[in-house]
N, C-alpha and C positions, 0 to 999 in steps of 0.2 A: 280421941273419940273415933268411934269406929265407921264407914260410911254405911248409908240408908242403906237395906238389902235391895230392894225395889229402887231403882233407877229412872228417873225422866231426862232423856238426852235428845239434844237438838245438833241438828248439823248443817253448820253454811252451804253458802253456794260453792257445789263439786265442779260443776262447766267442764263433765266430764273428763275428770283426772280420777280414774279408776283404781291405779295403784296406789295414788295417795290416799283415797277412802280406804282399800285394805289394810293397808297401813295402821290409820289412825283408829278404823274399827279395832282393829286387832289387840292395840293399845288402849282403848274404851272396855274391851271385851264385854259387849253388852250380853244380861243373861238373858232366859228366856221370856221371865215375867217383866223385863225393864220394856218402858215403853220408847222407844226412837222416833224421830223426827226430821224430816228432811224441808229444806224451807223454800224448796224451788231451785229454778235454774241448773239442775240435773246435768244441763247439756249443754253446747255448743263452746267456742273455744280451746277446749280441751279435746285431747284424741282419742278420749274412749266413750266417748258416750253412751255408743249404744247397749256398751256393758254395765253403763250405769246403771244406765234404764230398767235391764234387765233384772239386775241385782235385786234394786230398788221393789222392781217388781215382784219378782219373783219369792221375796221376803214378806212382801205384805206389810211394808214400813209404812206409816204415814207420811205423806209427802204434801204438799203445796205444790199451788201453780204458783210459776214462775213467770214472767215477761217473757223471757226466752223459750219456755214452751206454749205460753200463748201468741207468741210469733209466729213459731213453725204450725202451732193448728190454722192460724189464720191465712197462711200459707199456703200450707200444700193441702186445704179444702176450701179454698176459693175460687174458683179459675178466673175469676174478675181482677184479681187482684196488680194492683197499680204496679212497673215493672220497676217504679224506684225502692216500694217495700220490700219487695222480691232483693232487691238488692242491697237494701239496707240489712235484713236479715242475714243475709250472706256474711257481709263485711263482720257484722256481729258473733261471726263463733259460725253463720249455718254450716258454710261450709269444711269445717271440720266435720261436725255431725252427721253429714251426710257419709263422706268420707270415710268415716266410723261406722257403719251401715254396708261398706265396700261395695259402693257405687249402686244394692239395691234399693228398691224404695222404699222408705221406712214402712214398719209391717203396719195392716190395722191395728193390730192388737195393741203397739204401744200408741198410735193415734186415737183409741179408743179409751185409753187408758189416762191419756194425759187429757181429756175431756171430763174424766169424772173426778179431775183434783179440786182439793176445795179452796176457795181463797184464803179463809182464815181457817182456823180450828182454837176452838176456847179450851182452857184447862180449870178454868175456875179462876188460881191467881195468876195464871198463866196466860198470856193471848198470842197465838203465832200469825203472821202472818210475812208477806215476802215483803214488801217493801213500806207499807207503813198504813197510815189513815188519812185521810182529809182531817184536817184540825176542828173545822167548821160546817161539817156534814155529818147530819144524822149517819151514824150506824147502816142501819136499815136502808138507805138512800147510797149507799156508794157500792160499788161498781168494779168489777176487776183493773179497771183503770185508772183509779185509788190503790186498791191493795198488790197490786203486780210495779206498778210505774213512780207514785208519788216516789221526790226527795225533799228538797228543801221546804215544802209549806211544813212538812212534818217534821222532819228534822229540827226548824226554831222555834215549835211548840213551845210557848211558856209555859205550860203546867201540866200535868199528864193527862192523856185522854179518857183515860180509865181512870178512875177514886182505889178501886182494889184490886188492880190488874196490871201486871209487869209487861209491855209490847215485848217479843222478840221477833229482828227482822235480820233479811237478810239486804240481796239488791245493790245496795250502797256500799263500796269497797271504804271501812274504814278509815283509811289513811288519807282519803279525799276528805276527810271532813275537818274542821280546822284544829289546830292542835295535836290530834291524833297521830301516832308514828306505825310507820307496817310491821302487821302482826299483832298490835293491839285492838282488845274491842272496845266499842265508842259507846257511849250511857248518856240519854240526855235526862229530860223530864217526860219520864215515864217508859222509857222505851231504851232498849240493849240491841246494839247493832253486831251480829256474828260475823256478817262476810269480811270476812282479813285477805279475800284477794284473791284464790289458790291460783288463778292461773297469770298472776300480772308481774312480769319478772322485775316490779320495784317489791315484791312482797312474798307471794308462794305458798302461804300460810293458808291452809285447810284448818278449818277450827269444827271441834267438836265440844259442845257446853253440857257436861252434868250438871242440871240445874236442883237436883236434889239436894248435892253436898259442894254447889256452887265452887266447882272445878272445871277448869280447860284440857282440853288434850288439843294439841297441835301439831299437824305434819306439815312439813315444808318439800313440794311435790317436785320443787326442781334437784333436791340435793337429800329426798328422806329422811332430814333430819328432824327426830320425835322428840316433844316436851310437852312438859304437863306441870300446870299452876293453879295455885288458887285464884278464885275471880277477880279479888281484890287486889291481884298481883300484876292482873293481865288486861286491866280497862283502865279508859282514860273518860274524862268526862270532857264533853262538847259544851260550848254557850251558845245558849238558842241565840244571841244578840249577834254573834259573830257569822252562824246559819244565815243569818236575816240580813246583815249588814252585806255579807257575798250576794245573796238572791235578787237585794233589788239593785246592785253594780252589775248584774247581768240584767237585768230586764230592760 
């Protein structure tokens, strides 16, 4: 069977590893009528950010906010800001990103630009967003700090949140979640987790999902090495019981 000519692709968290998105673009070779998708987290950790940025930009992909770029806006347009933030952002990838920038300040343009990202974008059977939903809030009632931040209330979901809508998220490194092995993506009820890592050297895995003809493409950004599977080849399924039974040993 031959694949859809029109393509709908989504791409995990890059945390600016820029050679490995060429890469795996490249390997995708999205055309011009396919639609792309990027699910946040563009930056920090990774050495190239600001190339990402750019790319990202400069292509006109749709993208999501991320945590990590709702961090650096809260950031560096505060000046109130508390000097543990400041430093927790750092510890988290900022200082890479900066770094990436070559010590200037990041420009308005992409500060302008990571303000007008959206938290979710709907596709119909499709719902993206970067980290997930509140289980037990309206829709309409939640808040970048649900769609950027939530894990485990959403992750032990018994049932899917959507009746006709597939979540895809990023945020949560796969192989954190129980069961899961690095490089595989995680599936609960209702919801397909993409981020497999790229920059966590238990993993490396940049994943890119055709979800038209429900295929993976995957680069691994410490050693470039490319492969590409069917979905069904490349996910593990998570137990919302096991989610729940971790969450409340930590609480």
């Amino acid at each position: 069977m031959s694949e859809s000519s029109q393509r709908r692709i989504v791409i995990g968290d890059v945390h600016g590893h820029y050679e490995g998105l060429m890469i795996l673009l490249e390997a995708i070779a999205p055309a011009s009528d396919d639609q792309v998708y990027f699910l946040g987290d563009l930056i920090d950790r990774g050495p190239h950010s600001s190339h990402v940025v750019n790319f990202v930009k400069r292509n006109n992909y749709a993208c999501l906010l991320g945590n990590h770029e709702q961090m650096l806006i809260n950031i560096l347009t505060n000046e109130s800001i508390p000097k543990p933030a400041m430093q927790a952002w750092l510890y988290s990838g900022g200082q890479a990103t900066i770094a990436s920038y070559q010590q200037a300040p990041i420009p308005d343009e992409h500060l302008d630009w990571f303000r007008t990202l959206p938290t979710y974008i709907d596709l119909g059977d499709i719902w993206l967003t970067h980290a997930g939903v509140h289980p037990s809030i309206p829709l309409a009632e939640q808040t970048a700090e649900q769609f950027c931040w939530i894990r485990d209330e959403f992750h032990s979901i018994q049932q899917p949140y959507f009746r006709d809508k597939l979540i895809i998220i990023g945020h949560t490194i796969t192989f954190t979640l129980p069961g899961v092995t690095p490089g595989k993506l995680a599936q609960g009820q209702g919801w397909l987790d993409i981020d497999t890592g790229a920059y966590h050297p238990r993993s490396g895995w940049l994943t890119g999902l055709d979800i038209t003809n429900n295929r993976i493409y995957q680069v691994n950004v410490f050693n470039k090495c490319l492969r590409t599977l069917p979905l069904k080849e490349g996910v593990m399924n998570v137990e919302p019981s096991q989610v729940s039974d971790r969450r409340h040993k930590r609480a």
